[in-house]
C-alpha positions as a printed Julia matrix, in Angstrom:
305×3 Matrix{Float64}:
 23.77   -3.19   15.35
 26.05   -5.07   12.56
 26.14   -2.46    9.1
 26.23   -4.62    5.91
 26.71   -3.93    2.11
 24.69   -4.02   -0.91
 24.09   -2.19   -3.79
 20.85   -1.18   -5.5
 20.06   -2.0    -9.13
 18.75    1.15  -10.73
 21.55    2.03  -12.97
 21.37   -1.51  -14.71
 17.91   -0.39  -15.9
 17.69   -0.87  -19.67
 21.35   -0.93  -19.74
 22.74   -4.29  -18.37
 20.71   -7.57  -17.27
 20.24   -8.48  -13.79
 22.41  -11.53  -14.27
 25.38   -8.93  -15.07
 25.17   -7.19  -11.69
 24.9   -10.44   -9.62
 27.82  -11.47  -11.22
 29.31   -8.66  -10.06
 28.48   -8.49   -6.76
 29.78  -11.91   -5.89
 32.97  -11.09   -7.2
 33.12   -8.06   -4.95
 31.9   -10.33   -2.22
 28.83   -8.3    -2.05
 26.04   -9.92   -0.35
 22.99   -7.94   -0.9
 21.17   -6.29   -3.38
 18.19   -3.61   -3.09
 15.84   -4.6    -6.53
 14.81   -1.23   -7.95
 11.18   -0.55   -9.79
 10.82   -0.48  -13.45
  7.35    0.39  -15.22
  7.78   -3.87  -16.82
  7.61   -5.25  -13.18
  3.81   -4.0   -12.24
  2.81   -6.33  -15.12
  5.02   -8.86  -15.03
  3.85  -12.41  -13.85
  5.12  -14.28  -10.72
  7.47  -16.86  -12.57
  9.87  -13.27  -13.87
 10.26  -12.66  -10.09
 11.09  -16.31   -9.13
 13.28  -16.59  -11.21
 15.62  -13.54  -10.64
 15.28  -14.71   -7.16
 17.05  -17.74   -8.23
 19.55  -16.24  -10.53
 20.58  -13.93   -7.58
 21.27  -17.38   -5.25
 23.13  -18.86   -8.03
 25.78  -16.09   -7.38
 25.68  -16.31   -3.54
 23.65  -12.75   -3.49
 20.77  -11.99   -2.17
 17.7   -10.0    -2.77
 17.35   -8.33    0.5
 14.74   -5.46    0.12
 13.15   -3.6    -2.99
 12.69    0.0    -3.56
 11.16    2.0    -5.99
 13.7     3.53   -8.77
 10.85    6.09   -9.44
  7.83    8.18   -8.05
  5.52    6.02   -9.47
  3.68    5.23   -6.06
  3.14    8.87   -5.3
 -0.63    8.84   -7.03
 -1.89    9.69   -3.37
 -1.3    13.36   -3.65
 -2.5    14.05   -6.47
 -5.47   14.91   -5.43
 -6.9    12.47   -8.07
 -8.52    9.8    -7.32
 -7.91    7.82  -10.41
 -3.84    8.27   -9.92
 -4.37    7.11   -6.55
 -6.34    3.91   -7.76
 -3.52    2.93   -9.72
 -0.58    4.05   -6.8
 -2.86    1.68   -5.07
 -2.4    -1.35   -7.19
  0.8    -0.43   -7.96
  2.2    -0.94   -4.06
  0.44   -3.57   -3.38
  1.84   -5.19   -6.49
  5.23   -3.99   -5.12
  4.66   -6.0    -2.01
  4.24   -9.05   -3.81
  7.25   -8.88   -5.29
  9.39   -8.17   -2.28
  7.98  -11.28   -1.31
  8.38  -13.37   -4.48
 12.13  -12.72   -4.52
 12.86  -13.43   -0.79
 12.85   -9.36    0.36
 12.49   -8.93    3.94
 11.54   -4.89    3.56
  9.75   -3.41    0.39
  9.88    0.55   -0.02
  9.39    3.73   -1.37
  9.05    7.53   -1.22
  5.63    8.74   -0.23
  5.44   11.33   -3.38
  4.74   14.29   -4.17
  3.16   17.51   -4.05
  2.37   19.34   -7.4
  3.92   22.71   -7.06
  1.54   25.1    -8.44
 -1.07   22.82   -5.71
  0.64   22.92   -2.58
 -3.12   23.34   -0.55
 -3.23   19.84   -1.11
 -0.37   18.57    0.64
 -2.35   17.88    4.0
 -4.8    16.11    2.4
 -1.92   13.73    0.48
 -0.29   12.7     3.72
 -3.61   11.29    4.95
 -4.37    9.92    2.09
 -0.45    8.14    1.86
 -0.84    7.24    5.23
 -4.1     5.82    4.95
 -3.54    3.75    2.42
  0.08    2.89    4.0
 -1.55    1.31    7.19
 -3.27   -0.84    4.67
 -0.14   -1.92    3.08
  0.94   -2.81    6.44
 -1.63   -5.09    6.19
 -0.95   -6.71    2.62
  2.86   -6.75    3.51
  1.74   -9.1     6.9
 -0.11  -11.18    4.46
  2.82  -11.34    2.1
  5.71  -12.58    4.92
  7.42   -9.47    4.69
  9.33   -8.02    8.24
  8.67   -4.28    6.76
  7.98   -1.74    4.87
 10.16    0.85    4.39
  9.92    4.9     3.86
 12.45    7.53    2.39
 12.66   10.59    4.06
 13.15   13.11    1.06
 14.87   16.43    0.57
 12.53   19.03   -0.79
  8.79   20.21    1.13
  6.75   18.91   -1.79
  8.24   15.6    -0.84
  7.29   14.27    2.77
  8.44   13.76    4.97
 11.29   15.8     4.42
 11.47   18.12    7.78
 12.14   16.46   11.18
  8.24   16.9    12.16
  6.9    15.16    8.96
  9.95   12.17    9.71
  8.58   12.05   13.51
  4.69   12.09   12.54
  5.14    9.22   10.0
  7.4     6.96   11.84
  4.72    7.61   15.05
  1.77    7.17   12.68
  3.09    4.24   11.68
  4.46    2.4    14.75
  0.83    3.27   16.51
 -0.66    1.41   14.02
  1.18   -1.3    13.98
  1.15   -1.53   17.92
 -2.27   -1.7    17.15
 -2.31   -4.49   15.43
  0.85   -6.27   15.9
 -0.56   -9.43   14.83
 -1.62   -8.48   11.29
  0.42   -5.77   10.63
  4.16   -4.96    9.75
  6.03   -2.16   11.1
  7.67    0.7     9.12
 10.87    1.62    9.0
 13.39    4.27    6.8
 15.32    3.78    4.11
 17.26    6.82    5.2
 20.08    8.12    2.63
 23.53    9.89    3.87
 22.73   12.48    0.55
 19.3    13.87    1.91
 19.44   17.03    3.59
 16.5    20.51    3.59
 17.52   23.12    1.62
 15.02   26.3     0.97
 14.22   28.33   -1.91
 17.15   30.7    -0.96
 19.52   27.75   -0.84
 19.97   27.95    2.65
 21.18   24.89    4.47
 17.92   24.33    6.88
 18.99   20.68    7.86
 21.93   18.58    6.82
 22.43   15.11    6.12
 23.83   14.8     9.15
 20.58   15.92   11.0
 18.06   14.18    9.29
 19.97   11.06    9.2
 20.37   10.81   13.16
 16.86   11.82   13.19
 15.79    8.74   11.69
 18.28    6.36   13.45
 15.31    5.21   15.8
 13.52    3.88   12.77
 15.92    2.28   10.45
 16.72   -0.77    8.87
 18.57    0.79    5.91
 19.92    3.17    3.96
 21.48    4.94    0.82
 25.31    4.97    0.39
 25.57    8.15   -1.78
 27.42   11.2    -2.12
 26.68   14.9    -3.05
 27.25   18.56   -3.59
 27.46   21.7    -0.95
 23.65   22.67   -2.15
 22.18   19.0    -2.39
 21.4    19.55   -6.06
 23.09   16.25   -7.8
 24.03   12.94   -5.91
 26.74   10.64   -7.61
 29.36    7.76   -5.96
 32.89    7.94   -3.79
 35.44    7.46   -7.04
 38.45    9.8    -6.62
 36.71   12.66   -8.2
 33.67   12.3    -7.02
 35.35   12.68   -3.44
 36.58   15.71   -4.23
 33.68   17.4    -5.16
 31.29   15.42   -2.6
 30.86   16.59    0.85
 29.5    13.13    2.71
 32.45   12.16    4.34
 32.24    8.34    5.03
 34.49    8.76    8.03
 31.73   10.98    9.68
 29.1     8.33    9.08
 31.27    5.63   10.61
 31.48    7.68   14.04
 27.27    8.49   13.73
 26.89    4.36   13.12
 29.49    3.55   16.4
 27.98    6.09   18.59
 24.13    5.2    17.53
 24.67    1.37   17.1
 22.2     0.84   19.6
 19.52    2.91   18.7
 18.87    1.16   15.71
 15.54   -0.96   15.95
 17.09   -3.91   13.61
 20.07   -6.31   14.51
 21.75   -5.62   10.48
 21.28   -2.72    8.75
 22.36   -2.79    5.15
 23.53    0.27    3.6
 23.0     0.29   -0.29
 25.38    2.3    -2.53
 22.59    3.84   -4.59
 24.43    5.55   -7.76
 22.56    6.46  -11.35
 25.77    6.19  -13.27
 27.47    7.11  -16.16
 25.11    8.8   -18.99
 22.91    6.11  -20.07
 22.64    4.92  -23.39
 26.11    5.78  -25.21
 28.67    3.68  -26.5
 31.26    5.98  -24.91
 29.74    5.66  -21.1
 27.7     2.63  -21.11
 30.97    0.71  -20.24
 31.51    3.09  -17.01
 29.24    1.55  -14.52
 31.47   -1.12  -13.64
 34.33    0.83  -12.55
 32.28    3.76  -11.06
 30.74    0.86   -8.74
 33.74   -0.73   -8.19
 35.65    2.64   -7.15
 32.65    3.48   -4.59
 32.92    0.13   -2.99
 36.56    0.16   -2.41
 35.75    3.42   -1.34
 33.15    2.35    1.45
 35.62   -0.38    2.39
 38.21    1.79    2.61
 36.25    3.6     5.99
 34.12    0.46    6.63
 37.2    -2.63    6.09
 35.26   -5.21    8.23
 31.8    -5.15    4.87
């Protein structure tokens, strides 16, 4: 397994253009770029995606996989089946666009469970998986090599325990064994900030755990830091380091000793950051440096990306 770098696009959202980040990234001499969801691109037509494709090349970056910014394909567990006509559209939409820009994997968290109705989270996962095997489907049709899930961090959000992570990723594969000729197979988008914490705040699972968990399964993942409880994620800048417990060094001897358990030849890791407070003169200006600390940051562990 080779790692690679990227960075995913959500904290340009209504704040800088597209153009501005590829620009960016090729003079960090980053290669890749997760695309991140915004409520514009289910109704946007074909020629907005080909065409950020091509602004992308004209830097020397690439568009390697999409992911959704938001929950907004988690309709299936609502129990509704008007939310889950429209979570329907809504990923199959997303497929097209992976393919439209070039993406090899298109993605998203499952979604979630309303609190006060957690009787209905059985019935959501066969409903998400149902309809997942059928984006299998529409992703084959598309040219993609994937689709991707994120494993989440909270019970109302699976899979988030190592059972719900081994169920989907087996659900998933046996369908696609299946049917290998007109299906895709599934992988994660894991993240090094995930972990289960309960109601009491007690450390259940780390990052650590659920992150070797899904080795078997992964094609990528989320460069991100956090705090002792889980409860805010943010970069590698000085501070940040201080008050972050992912230790980059940690993942590097997880990524040597697993390298070949990983079921794709590259596997990009995407620093996935929200950045400064959006929408103020006074922090707007931020998101270059806080990107360009973190990447020094990774490079600082990880010289050879």
């Amino acid at each position: 397994m080779n790692l690679a770098l990227g960075v995913k696009s959500d904290p340009v959202e209504y704040r800088f253009s597209y153009e501005w980040l590829f620009s960016l990234l090729a003079e960090l001499r980053v290669p890749y770029v997760q695309l991140g969801s915004s409520m514009e691109f289910y109704h946007l037509d074909d020629d907005y995606f080909t065409d950020l494709r091509r602004a992308a090349e004209r830097r020397g970056v690439r568009i390697r996989s999409c992911f959704t910014a938001h929950r907004e394909l988690g309709g299936f567990f609502a129990d509704d089946s008007r939310l889950a006509a429209v979570a329907r559209r809504n990923f199959r939409r997303w497929i097209e666009i992976g393919a439209l820009v070039g993406a090899d994997y298109v993605g998203s968290n499952p979604g979630a469970v309303y609190r006060d109705r957690p009787e209905t989270k059985e019935a959501g996962v066969e409903a998400y998986l149902a309809a997942f095997a059928e984006m299998q489907r529409h992703a084959f049709a598309n040219g993609l090599s994937a689709i991707t899930i994120e494993p989440m961090s909270s019970a109302a959000e699976p899979p988030s325990l190592p059972e719900e992570i081994d169920a989907f990723a087996r659900r998933a594969s046996d369908y696609h064994a299946a049917h290998p000729d007109e299906t895709v197979p599934a992988f994660f988008c894991g993240d090094i900030s995930h972990a289960y914490v309960d109601t009491s705040r007690t450390v259940r699972y780390d990052h650590w755990e659920l992150f070797e968990r899904e080795v078997p399964f992964m094609a990528e993942f989320h460069f991100k830091n956090t705090d002792a409880i889980y409860g805010s994620t943010f970069g590698f800048g000085a501070a940040d380091r201080e008050r972050g417990i992912v230790d980059l060094h940690e993942l590097r001897r997880i990524l040597e000793r697993r390298k070949n358990d990983f079921p794709v030849d590259e596997v990009v890791g995407y620093l996935e950051i929200g950045g400064p407070k959006l929408g103020r003169d006074y922090s707007d200006h931020l998101l270059r440096p806080q990107i360009e600390e973190s990447i020094a940051a990774i490079r600082d562990v990880f010289p050879e990306l």
